[in-house]
DSSP file (Angstrom, degrees, kcal/mol; ACC not computed):
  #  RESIDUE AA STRUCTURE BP1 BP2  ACC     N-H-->O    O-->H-N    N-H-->O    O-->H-N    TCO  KAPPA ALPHA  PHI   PSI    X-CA   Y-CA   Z-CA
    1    1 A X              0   0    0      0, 0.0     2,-0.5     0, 0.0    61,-0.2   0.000 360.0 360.0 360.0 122.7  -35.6   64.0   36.8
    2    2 A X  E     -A   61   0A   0     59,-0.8    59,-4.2     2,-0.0     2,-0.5  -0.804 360.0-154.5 -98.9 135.4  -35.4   64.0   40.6
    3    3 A X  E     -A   60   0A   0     -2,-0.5     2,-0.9    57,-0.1    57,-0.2  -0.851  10.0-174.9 -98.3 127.1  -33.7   61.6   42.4
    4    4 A X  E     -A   59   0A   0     55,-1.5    55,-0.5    -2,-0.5    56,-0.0  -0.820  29.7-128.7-120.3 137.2  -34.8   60.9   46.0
    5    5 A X  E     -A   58   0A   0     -2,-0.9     2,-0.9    53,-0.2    53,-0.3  -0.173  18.6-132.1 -55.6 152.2  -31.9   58.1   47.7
    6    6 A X        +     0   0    0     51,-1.8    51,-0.2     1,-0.2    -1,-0.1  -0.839  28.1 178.6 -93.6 121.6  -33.6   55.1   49.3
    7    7 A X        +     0   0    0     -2,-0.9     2,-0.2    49,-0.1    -1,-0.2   0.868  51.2  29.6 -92.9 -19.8  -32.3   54.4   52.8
    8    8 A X  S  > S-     0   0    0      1,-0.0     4,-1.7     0, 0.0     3,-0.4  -0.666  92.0 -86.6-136.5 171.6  -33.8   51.5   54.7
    9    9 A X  H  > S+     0   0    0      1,-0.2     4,-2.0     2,-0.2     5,-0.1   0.778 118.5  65.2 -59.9 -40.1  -35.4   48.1   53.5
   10   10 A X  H  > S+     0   0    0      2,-0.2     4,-1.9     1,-0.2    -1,-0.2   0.819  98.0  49.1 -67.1 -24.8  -38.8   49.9   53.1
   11   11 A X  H  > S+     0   0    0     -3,-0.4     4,-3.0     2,-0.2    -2,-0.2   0.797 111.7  45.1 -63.0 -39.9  -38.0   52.0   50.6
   12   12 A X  H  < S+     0   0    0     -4,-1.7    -2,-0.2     2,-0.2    -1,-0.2   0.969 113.4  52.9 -68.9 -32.6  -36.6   49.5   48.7
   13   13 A X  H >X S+     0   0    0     -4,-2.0     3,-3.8     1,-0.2     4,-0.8   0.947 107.2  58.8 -57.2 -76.0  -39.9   47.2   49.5
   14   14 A X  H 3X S+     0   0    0     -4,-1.9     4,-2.0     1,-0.4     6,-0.2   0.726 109.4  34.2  -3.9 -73.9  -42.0   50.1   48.3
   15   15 A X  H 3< S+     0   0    0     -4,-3.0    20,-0.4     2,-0.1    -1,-0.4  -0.134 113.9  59.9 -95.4  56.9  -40.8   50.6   44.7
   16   16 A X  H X4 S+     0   0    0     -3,-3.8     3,-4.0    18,-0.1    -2,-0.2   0.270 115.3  37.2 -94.8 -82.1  -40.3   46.7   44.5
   17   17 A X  H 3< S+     0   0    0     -4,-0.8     2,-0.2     1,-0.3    -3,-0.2   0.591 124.9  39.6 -37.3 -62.1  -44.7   46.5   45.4
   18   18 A X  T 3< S-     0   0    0     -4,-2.0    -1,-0.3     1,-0.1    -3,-0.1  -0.037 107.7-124.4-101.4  34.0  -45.7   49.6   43.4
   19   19 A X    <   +     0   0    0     -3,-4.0    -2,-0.1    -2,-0.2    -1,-0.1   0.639  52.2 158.3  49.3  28.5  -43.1   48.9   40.1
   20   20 A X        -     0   0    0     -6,-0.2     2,-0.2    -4,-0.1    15,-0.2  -0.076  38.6-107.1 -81.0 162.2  -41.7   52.1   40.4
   21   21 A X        +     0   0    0     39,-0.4    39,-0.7    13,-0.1     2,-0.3  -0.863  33.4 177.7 -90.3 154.8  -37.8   52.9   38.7
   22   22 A X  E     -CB  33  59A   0     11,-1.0    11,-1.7    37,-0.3     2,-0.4  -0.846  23.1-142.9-118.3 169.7  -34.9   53.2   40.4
   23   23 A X  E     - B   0  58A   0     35,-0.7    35,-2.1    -2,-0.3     2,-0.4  -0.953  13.4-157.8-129.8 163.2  -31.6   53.7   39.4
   24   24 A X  E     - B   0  57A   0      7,-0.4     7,-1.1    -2,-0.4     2,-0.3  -0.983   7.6-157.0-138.5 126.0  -28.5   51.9   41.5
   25   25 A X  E     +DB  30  56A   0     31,-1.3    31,-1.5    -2,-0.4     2,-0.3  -0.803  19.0 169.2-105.2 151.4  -24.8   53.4   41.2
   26   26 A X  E >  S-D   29   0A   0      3,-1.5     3,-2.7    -2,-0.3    29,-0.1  -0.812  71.0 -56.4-140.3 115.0  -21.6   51.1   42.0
   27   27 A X  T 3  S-     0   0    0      1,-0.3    -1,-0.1    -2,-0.3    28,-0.0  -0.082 123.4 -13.8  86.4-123.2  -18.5   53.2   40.8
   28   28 A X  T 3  S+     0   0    0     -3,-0.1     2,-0.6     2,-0.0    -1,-0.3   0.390 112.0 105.5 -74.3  -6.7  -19.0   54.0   37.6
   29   29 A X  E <   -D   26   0A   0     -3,-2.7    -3,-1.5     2,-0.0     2,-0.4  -0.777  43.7-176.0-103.2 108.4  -21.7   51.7   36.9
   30   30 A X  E     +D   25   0A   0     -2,-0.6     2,-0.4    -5,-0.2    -5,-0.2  -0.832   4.3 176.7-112.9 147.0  -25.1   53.2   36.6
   31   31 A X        -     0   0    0     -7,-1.1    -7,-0.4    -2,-0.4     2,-0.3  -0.881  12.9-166.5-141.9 162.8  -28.5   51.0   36.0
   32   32 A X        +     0   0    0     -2,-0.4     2,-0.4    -9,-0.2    -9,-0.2  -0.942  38.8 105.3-156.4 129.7  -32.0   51.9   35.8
   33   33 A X  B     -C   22   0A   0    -11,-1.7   -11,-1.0    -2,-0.3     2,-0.4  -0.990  66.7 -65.6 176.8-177.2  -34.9   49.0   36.1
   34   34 A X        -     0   0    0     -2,-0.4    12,-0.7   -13,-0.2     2,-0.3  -0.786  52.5-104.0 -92.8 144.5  -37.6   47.6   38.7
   35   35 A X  B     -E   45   0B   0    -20,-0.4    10,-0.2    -2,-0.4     3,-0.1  -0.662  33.5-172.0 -42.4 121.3  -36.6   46.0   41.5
   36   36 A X        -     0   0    0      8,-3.4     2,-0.3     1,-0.5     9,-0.2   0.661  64.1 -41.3-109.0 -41.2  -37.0   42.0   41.3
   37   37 A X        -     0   0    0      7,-1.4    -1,-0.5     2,-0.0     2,-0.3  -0.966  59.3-144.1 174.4 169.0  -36.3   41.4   44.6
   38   38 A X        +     0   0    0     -2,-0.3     2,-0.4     5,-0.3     5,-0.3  -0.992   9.2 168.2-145.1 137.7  -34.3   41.9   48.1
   39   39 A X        -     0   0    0      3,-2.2     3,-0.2    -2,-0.3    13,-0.2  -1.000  51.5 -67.3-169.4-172.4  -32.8   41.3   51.0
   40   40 A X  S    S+     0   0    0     -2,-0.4     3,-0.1     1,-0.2   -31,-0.0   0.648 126.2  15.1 -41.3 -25.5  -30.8   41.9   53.9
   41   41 A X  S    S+     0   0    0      1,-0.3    11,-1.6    11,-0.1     2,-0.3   0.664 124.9  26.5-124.4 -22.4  -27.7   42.0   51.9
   42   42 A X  B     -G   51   0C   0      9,-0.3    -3,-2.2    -3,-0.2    -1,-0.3  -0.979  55.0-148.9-136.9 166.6  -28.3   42.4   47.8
   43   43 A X        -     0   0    0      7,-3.0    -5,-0.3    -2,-0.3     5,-0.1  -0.731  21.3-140.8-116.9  76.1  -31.2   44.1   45.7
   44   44 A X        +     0   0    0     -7,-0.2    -8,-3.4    -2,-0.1    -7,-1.4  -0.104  27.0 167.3 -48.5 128.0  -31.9   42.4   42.1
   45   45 A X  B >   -EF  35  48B   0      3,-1.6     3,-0.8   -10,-0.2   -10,-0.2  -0.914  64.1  -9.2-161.0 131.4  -32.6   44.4   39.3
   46   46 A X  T 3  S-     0   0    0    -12,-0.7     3,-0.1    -2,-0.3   -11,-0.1   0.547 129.3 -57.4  63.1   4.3  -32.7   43.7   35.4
   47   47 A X  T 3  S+     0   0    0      1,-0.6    -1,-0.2     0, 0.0    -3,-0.1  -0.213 115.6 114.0 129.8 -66.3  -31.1   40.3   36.5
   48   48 A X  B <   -F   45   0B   0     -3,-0.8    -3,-1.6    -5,-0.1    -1,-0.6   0.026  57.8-145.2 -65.8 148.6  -28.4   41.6   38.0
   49   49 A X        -     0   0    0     -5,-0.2     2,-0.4    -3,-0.1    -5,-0.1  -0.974  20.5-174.6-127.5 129.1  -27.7   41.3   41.8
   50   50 A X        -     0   0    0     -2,-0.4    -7,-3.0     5,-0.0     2,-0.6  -0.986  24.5-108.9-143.3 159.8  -26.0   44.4   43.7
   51   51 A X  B >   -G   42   0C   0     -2,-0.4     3,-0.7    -9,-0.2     4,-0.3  -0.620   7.0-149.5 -73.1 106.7  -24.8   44.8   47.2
   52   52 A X  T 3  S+     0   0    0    -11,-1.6    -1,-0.1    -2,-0.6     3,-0.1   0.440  97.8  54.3 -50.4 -17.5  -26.4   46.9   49.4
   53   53 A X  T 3  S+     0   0    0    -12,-0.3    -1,-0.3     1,-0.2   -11,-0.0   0.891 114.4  42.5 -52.6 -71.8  -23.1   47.7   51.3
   54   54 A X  S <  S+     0   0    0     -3,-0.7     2,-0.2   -28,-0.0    -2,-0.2   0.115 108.4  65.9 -89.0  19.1  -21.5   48.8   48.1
   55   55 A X        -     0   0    0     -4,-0.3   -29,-0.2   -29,-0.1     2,-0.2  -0.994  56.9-144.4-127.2 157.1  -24.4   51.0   46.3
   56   56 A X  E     - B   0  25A   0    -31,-1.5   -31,-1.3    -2,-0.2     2,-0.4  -0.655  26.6-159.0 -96.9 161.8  -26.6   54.0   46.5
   57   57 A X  E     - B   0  24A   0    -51,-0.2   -51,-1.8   -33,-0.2   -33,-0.2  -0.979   7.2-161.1-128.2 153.2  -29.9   53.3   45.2
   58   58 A X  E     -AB   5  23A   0    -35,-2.1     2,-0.8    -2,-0.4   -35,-0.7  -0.748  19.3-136.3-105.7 139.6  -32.4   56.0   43.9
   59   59 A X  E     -AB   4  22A   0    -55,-0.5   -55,-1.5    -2,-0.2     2,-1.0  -0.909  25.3-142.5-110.8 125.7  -36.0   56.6   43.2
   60   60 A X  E     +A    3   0A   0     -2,-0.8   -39,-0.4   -39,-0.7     2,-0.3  -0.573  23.5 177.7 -94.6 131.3  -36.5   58.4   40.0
   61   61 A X  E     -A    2   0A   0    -59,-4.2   -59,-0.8    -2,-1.0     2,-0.3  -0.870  34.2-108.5-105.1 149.8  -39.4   60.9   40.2
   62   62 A X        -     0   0    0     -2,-0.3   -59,-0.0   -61,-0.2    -2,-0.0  -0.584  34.3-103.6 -48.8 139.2  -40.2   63.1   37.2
   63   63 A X        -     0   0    0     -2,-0.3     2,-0.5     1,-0.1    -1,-0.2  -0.279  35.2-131.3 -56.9 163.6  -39.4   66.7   37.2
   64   64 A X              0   0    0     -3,-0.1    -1,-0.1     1,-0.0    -3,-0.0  -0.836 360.0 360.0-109.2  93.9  -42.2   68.7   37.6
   65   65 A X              0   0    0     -2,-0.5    -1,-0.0     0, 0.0    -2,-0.0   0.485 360.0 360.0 -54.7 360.0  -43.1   71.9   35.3
């Protein structure tokens, strides 16, 4: 699985429109889901609301053979 990080509000827009997964690390705390929604300051996903300040977020790509 490749991860590639999301940096800006367009990424994130991106796999919110086209359902894609992402994964979001806080600390120890790893999640994997769709993006529900966004904004300037948190990204909901599964439910859950996390800060954009305090997490990396990811797009998971499949590896390629």
């Amino acid at each position: 699985m490749i991860n590639k990080k999301l940096l800006n509000n367009d990424d994130l827009e991106r796999m919110m429109v086209f359902k894609r997964p992402v994964r979001v690390v806080f600390d120890d705390i790893e999640e994997v889901g769709l993006i529900e929604s966004h904004n300037d300051t948190t990204v909901k996903i599964n439910g859950s609301y996390f800060m954009k300040n305090s997490c990396q977020f990811y797009a998971i790509r499949p590896t390629v053979f």
